[in-house]
C-alpha positions in Angstrom: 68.1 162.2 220.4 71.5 163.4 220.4 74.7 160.9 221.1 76.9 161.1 223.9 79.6 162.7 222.1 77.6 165.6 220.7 76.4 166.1 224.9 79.5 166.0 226.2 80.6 168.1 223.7 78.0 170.8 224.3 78.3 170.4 228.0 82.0 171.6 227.2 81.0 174.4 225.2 78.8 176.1 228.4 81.7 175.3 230.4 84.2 177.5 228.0 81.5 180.1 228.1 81.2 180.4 231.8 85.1 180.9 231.7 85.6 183.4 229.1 82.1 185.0 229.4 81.5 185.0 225.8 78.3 182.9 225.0 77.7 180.1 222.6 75.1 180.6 219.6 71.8 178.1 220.5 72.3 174.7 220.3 68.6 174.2 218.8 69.4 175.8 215.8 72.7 173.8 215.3 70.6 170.3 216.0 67.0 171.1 215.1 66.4 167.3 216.5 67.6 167.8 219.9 64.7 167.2 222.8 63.4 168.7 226.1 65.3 165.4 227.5 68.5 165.9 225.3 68.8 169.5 227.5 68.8 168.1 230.4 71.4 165.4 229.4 73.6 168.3 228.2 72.9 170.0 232.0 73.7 167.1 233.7 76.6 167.0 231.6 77.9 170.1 232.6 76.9 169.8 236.0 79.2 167.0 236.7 81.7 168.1 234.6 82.3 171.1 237.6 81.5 168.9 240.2 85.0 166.8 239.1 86.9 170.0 239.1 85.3 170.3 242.9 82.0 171.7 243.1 79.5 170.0 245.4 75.7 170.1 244.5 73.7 172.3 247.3 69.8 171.5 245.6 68.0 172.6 242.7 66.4 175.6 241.0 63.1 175.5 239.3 62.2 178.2 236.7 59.2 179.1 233.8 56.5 178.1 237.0 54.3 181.2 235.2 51.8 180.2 233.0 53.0 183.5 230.7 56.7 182.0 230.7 55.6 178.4 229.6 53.5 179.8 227.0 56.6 181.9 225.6 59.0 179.0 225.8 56.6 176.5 224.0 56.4 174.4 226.8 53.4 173.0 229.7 55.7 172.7 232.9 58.5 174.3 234.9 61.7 173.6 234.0 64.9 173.1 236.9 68.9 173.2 237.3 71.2 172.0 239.4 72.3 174.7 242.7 76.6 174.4 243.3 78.4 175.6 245.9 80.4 178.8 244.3 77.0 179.8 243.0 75.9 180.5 246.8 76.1 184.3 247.9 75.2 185.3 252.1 74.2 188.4 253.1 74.4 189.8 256.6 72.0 191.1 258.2 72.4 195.8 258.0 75.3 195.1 255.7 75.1 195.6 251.7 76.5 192.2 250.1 79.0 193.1 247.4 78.5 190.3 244.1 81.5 190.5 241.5 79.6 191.6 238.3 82.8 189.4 236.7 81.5 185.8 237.8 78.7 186.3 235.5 77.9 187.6 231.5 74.3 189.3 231.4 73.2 188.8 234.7 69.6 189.2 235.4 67.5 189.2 239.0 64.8 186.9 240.5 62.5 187.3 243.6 61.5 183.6 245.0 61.5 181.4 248.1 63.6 178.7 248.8 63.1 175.1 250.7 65.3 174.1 253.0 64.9 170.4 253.3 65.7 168.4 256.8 64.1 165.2 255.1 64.9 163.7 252.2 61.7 164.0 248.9 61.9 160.7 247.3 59.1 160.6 244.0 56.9 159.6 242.4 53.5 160.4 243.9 55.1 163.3 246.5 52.6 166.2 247.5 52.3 169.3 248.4 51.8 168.6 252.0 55.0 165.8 252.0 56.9 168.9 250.4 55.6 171.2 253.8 56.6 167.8 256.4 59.5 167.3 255.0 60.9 171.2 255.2 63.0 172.6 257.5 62.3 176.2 256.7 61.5 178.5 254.1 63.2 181.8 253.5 63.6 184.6 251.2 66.2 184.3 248.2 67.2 186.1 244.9 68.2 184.3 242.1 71.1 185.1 239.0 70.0 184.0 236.1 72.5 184.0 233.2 73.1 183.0 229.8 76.1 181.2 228.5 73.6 180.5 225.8 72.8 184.1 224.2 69.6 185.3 224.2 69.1 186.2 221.0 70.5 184.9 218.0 73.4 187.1 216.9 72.4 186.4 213.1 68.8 186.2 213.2 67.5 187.9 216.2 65.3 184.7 217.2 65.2 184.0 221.3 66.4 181.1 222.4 64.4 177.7 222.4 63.3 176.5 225.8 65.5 172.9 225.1 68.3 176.1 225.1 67.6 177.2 228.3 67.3 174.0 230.2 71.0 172.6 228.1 72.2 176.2 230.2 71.0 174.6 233.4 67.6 176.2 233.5 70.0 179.5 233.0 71.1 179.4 236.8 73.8 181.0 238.3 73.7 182.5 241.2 71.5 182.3 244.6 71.6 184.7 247.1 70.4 184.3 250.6 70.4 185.5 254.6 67.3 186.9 255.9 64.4 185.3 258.0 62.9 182.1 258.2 59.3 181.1 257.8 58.1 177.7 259.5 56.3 175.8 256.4 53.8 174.2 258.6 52.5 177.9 260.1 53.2 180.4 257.4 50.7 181.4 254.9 53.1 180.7 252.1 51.7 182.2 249.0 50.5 185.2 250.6 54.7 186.3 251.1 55.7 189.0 249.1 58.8 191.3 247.8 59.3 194.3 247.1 62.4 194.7 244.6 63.9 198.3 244.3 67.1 198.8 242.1 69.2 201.8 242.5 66.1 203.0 245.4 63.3 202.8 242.8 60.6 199.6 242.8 61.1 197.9 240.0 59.2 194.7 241.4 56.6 193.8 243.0 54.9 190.5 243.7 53.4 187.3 245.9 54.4 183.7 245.8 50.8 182.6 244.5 52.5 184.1 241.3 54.6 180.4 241.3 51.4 177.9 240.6 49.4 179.2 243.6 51.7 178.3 246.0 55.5 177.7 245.9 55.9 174.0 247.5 53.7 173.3 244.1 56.8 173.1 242.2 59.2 171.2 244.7 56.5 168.5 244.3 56.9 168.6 241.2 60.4 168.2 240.8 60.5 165.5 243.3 58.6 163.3 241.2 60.2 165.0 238.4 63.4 163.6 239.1 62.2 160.2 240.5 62.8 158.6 236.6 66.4 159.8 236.4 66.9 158.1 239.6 67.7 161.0 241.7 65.7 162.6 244.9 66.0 165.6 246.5 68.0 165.6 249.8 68.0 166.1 253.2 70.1 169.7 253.5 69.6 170.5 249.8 68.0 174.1 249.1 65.2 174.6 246.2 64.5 177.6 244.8 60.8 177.4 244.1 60.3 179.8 241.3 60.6 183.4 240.9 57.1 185.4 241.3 58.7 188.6 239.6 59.7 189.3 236.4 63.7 189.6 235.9 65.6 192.7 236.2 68.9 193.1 234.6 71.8 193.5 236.3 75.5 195.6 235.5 78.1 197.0 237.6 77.3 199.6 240.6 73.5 198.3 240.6 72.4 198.1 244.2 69.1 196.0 244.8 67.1 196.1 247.9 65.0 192.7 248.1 62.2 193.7 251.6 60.2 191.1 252.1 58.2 192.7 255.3 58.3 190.2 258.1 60.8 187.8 256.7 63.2 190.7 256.1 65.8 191.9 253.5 68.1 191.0 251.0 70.8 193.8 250.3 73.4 193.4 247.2 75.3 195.0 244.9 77.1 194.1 241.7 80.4 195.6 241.9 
């Protein structure tokens, strides 16, 4: 386990990176020892770190729900992150929202649904049906992924280790939302789907039985997830439950067109 010098020191490391936009080599191959735990000290880390310069926590992100994406990162669960205030994009309704390509440094592009809470999720032992009570809504949202952690390693070529990608707050960085709402309690959840097209052409296709079966799977499992850190998830809070597509990469001019049918769409474009 790595001290509390070496975390805050990392956390301050993501934090330069997110600045300048130039990312940090991975911090598993600097400290072999470090732990799926030691990441998320380092996100917490960072995560409070902006919230004392003014950023105020707005929920969570959970990420790797695919069996495929656990299997590639080494690991037998999801992984989550912490959702902030200036990472929150709106779109309106007919009107293309424009996304500075500048806030980010290789931005990539999600298709999920989010929870919107109205009662608090306090673990252990939540289910699947508390997760439905206790939501407000569900709606369709994109979510920008980055990496202040590169990829690759610049030296060896080797992909990041998955105690990497939860350190970069489960790579999180931007949520976008504004179209329709879904009543949990009425809606056949994992049969909504997306249609992602970049530029005019589908790149992605897909349902939300692609996140475990169904997407309030994984808010039950963060809520007990959390429950030994003593934390909960809030009344208010929006949780991204997993993306059912693969990411699409992002760079300036890139227009996306997120439909998802009855729940309607999700315009933007990185300028």
């Amino acid at each position: 386990m790595l001290n509390d010098t070496t975390i805050a020191q990392l956390a301050a490391e993501l934090a330069q990176s997110q600045r300048t936009r130039v990312q940090v080599e991975h911090f598993s191959k600097r400290y072999p020892q470090m732990t799926v735990e030691d990441g998320y000290r380092i996100a917490r880390a960072w995560v409070q770190q902006q919230i004392a310069q003014g950023s105020q926590v707005i929920g969570h992100k959970i990420g790797l729900t695919s069996r495929a994406m656990q299997v590639s990162s080494q690991i037998d669960e999801p992984d989550y992150g912490t959702l902030l205030d200036h990472m929150r994009y709106t779109c309106t309704p007919g009107q293309v929202l424009q996304i500075p390509v500048q806030h980010f440094i290789a931005p990539r592009v999600e298709v999920e649904l989010a929870f919107v809470l109205k009662a608090p999720l306090h673990g252990p032992g939540i289910s699947v049906q508390d997760v439905l009570r206790a939501t407000d809504y569900v709606t369709p949202a994109i979510e920008v992924i980055d990496a202040r952690i590169e990829q690759f390693d610049r030296h060896t070529k080797a992909a990041r280790k998955v105690f990497d990608t939860i350190s970069d707050n489960a790579a999180n960085a931007g949520i976008v939302l504004g179209a329709g709402r879904a009543d949990p309690l009425t809606t056949d959840l994992p049969w909504c789907g997306a249609v992602l097209r970049l530029n005019g052409v589908v790149e992605e296709t897909g349902l939300a039985a692609g996140v475990q079966g169904h997407p309030a799977i994984g808010v039950a499992w963060l809520a007990n997830k959390l429950a030994p850190w003593g934390e909960h998830l809030a009344a208010g809070e929006i949780v991204l439950a997993g993306s059912f597509t693969k990411p699409v990469p992002a760079k300036a001019g890139d227009h996306f067109s997120a439909d998802y049918g009855p729940l309607g769409q999700l315009q933007f474009q990185f300028v």
